[in-house]
C-alpha positions as CSV (number, residue, x, y, z in Angstrom):
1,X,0.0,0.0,0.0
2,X,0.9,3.6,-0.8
3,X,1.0,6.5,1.4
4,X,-0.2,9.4,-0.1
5,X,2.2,12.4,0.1
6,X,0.4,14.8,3.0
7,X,-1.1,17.8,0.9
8,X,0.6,21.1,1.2
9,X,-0.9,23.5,4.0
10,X,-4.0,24.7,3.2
11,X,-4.1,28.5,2.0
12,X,-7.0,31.1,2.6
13,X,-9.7,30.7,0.2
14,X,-10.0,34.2,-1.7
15,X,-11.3,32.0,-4.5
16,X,-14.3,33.1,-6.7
17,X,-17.2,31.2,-6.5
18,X,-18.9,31.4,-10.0
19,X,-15.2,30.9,-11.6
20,X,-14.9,27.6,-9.4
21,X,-17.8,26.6,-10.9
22,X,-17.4,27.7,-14.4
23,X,-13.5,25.4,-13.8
24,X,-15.5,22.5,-12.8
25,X,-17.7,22.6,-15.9
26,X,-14.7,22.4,-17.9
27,X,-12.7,19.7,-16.4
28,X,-16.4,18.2,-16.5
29,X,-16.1,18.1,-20.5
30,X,-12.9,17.5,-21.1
31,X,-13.3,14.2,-19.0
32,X,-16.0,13.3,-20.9
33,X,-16.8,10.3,-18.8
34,X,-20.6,11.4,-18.1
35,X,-23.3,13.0,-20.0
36,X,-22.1,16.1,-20.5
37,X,-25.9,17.6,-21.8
38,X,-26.3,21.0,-19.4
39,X,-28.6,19.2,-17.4
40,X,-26.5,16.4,-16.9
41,X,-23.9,18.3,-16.0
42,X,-25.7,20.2,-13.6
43,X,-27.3,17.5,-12.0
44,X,-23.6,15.8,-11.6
45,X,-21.8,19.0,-10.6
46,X,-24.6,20.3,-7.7
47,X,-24.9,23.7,-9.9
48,X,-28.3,25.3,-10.5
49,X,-28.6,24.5,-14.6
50,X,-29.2,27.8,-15.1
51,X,-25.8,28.6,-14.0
52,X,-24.1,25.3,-16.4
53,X,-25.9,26.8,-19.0
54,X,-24.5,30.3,-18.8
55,X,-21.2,28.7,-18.3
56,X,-21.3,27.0,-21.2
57,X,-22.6,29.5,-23.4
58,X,-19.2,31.6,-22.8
59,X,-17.2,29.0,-23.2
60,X,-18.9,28.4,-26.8
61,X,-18.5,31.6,-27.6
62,X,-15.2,31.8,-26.4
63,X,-14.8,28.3,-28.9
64,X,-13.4,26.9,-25.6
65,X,-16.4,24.7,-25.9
66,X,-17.9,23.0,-29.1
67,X,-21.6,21.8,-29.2
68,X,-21.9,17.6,-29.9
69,X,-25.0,15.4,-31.0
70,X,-27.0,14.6,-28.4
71,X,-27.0,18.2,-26.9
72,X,-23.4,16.6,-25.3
73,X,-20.3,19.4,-25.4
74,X,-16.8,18.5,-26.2
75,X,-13.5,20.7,-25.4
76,X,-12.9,22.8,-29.0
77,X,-9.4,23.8,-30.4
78,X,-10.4,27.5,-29.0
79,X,-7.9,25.8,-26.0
80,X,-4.9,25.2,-28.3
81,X,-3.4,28.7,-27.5
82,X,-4.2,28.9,-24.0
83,X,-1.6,25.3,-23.8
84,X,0.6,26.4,-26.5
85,X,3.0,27.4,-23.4
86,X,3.2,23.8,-22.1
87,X,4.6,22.4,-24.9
88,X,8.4,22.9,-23.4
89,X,7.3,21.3,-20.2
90,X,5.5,18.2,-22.2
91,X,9.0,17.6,-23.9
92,X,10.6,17.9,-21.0
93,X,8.5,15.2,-19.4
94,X,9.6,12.8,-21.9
95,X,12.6,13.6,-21.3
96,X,12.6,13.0,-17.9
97,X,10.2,9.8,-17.6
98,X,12.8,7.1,-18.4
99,X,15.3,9.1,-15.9
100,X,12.5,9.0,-12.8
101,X,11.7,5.4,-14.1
102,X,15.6,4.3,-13.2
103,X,15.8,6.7,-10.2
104,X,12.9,4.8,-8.8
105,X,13.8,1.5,-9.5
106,X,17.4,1.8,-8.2
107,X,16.1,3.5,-5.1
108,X,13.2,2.2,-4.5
109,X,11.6,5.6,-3.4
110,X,9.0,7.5,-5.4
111,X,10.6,9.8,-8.0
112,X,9.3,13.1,-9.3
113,X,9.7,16.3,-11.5
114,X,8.9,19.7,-10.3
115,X,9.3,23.1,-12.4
116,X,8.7,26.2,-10.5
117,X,5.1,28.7,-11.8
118,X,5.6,32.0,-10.2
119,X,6.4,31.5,-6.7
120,X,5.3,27.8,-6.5
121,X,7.0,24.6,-7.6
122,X,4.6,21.9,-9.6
123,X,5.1,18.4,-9.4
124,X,4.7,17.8,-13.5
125,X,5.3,13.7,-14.1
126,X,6.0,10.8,-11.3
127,X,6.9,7.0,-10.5
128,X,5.7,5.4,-8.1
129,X,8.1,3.6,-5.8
130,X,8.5,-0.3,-6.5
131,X,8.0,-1.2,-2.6
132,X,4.5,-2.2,-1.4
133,X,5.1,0.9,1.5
134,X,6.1,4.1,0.3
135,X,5.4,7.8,0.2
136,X,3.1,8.2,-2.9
137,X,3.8,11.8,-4.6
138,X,0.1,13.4,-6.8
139,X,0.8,14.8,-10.1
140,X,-0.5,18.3,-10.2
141,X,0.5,18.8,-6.6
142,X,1.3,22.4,-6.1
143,X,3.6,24.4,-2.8
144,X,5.1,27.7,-2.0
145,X,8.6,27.7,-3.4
146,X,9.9,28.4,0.4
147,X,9.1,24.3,1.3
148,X,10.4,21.2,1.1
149,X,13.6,20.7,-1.1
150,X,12.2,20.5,-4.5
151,X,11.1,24.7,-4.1
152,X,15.1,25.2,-2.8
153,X,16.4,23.3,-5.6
154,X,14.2,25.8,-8.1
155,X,15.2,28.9,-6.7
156,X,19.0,28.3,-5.6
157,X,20.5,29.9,-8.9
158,X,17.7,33.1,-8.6
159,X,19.1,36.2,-7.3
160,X,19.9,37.0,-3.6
161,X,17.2,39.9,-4.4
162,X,14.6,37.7,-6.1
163,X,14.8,34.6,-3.5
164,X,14.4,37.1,-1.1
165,X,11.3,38.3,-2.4
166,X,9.5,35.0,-2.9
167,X,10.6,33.7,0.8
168,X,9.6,36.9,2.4
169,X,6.4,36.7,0.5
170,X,5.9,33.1,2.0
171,X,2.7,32.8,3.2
172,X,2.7,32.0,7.6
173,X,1.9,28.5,6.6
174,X,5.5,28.0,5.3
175,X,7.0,28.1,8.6
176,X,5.1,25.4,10.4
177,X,7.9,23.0,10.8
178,X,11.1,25.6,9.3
179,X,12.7,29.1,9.5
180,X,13.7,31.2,7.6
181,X,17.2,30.0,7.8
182,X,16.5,26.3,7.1
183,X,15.6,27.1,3.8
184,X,18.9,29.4,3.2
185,X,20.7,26.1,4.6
186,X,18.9,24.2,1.6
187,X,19.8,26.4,-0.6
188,X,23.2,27.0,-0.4
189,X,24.0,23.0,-0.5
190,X,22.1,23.0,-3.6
191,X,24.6,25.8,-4.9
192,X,27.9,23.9,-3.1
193,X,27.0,20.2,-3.6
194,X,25.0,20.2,-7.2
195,X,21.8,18.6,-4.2
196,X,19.9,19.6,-0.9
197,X,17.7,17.7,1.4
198,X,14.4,18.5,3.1
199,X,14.4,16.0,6.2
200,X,11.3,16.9,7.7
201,X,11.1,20.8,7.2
202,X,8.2,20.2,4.6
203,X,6.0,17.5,6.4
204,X,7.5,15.7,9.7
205,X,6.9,12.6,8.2
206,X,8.5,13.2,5.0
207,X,11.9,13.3,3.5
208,X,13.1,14.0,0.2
209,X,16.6,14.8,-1.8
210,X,16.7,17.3,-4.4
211,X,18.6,18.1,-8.1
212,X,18.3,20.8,-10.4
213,X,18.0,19.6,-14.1
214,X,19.3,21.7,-16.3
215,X,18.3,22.8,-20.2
216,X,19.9,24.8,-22.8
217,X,22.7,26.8,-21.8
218,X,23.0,25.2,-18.2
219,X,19.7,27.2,-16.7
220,X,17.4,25.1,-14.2
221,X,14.5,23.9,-16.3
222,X,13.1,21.6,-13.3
223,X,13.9,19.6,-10.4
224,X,14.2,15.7,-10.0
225,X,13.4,14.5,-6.4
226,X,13.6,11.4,-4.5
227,X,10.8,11.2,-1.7
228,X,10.4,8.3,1.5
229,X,10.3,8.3,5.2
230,X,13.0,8.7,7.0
231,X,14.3,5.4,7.3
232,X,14.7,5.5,3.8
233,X,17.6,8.3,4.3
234,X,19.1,6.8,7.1
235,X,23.3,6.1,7.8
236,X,24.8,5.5,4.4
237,X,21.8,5.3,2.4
238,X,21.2,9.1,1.9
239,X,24.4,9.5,0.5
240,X,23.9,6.3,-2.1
241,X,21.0,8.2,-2.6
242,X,22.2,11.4,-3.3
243,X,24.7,9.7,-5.8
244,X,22.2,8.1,-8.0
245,X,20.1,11.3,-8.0
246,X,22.9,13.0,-9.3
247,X,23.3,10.7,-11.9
248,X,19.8,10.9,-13.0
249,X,19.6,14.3,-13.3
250,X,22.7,14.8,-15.1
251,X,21.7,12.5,-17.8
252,X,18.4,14.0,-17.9
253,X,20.6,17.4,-18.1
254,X,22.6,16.4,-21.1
255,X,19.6,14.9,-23.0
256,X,17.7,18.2,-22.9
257,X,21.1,19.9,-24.0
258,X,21.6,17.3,-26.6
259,X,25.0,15.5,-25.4
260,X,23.2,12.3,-25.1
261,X,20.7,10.2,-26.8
262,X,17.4,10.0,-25.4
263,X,17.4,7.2,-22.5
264,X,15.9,3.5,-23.6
């Protein structure tokens, strides 16, 4: 059995209602796996129909949304700009599968790719680890860039003036289980060792080792990390550790800068 990676802590909600809903429409129809009729939809979602039916009347004008038999909607090309920007990150992701696939295996802890949006790191593709008990990581999973080694990795090559600005930014639920100068700790053995670790400074009850992976002309392009409990780290395994994650993202790193044929 997995453990599921404990969620981020929670934020304030200064959400918009009516846009959460109009969101939930569209994941709605682009998983297609109901009737997606308005009053299907409605009915499925908990949202008054005259409300589906608004939202879906701007997303077809918008061409967001495309009308199907049935009275059924389907997602429309209207999208296609709006992901146009994810392109890079969807080549990097193949990139990187095969890398995380190894890293895993020789490990045995769940591997992952992060790439930082704005001041927050997103965990973009994962393997699972091979053992039965393990810390499970959630695609999609998003944190402030001040937690957790993974956000330290991301920013260590950003200017003093710049990391400075996202950590002080940090919202009060960063600090939970760190300061301030844990994360300048993390940071600078990213910068001196090429690697940093987060032993408990994200969630107590997780532990995780970080590597930048670097794209054209050496910048950071994303970050691979290997996650478990701390027994996993413990005596000479974090440093075995730490050597194979090296490894992994180096090759990843000279793939993306094309010194090395894409990974089997």
């Amino acid at each position: 059995m997995l453990d599921r990676e404990p969620e981020p802590p929670a934020m304030p909600d200064h959400t918009v209602p009516i846009l959460k809903k109009a969101v939930a429409v569209l994941k709605a129809v682009a998983e297609g796996r109901e009737e997606t009729t308005t009053k299907a939809l409605a009915l499925s979602l908990g949202i008054p129909t005259s409300s589906v039916y608004r939202i879906l009347q701007t997303f077809l004008a918008e061409d967001w949304v495309r009308a199907a038999p049935g009275g059924r909607h389907e997602l429309s090309f209207g999208l296609l700009p709006l992901l146009q920007p994810l392109a890079s990150h969807e080549f990097l992701i193949e990139a990187a599968r095969p890398h995380l696939a190894r890293l895993a295996a020789d490990t045995g802890l769940a591997a992952k790719l992060s790439v930082r949006q704005d001041d927050r790191a997103i965990a973009l593709a994962r393997v699972e680890s091979p053992r039965e008990t393990a810390v499970s990581v959630r695609v999609g999973a998003t944190f402030h860039l001040a937690l957790g080694s993974s956000g330290a990795a991301l920013i260590s090559e950003l200017s003093a003036a710049e990391r400075n600005r996202l950590l002080d930014g940090a919202p009060s639920e960063c600090w939970g289980h760190q300061t301030r100068a844990d994360v300048d700790k993390r940071i600078a053995e990213c910068r001196r060792t090429g690697a940093c670790a987060d032993f408990g400074g994200y969630q107590p009850s997780v532990h995780a080792l970080s590597a930048p992976v670097r794209g054209q002309r050496g910048a950071i392009v994303g970050v691979f990390t290997i996650v478990g409990f701390a027994d996993d780290f413990a005596g000479k395994r974090s440093k075995a550790h730490r050597e194979k994650l090296l490894l992994a993202a180096a090759a990843c790193s000279a793939q993306l800068q094309g010194n090395q044929p894409v990974a089997a």
